[in-house]
C-alpha positions in Angstrom: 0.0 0.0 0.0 1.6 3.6 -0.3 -0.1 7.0 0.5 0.2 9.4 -1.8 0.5 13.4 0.1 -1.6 15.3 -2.8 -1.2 18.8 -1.3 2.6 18.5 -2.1 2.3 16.4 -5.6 2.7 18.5 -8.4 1.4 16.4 -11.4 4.5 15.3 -12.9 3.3 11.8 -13.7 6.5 10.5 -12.9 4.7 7.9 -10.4 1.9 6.7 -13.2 5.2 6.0 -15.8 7.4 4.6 -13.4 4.1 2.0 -11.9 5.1 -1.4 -13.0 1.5 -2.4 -12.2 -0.1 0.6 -13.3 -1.7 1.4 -9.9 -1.6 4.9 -10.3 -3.2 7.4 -12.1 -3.9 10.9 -11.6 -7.3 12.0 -10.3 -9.7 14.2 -12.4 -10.1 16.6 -9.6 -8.0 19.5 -9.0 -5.4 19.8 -6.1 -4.9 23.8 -4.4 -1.8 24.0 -6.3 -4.3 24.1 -9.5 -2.8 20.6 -10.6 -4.4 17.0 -11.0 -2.5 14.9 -7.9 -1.6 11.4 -8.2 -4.3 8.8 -6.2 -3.0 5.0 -5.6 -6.1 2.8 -6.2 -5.4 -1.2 -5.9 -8.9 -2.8 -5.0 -7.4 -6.3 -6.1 -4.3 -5.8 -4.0 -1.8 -5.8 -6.4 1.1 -3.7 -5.1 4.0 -5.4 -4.1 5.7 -2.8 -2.3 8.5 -1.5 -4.7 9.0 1.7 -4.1 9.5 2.6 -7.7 6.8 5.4 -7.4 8.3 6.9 -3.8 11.9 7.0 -5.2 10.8 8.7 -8.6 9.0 11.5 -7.1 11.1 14.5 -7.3 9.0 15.9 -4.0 8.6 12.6 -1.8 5.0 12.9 -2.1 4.8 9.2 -1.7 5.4 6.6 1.4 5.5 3.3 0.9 3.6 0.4 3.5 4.6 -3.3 3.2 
């Protein structure tokens, strides 16, 4: 599981690319820094825990939970 902090994301996608399971997409809503944030959504459980999306983020908007 990983929370994503969407009042410091800044919609750089980098998490959706980087998502080997594509888990990640960005939300259609806007954030207060007038962007669309990053949400995690895995209702079949399917995140193993990589951290590829936490250590791509240029603003460690991410935090990863094993």
């Amino acid at each position: 599981m990983i929370k994503i902090k969407e009042e410091r994301c800044k919609g750089c996608e980098y998490c959706v690319i980087y998502c080997p399971k594509g888990l990640i997409n960005m939300a259609p809503h806007l954030s207060m820094k007038g962007v669309h944030p990053a949400i995690f959504k895995d209702p079949e459980m399917k995140c193993t825990g990589c951290r590829f999306c936490a250590l791509m983020c240029p603003d460690c908007c991410i935090e990863v939970y094993k």
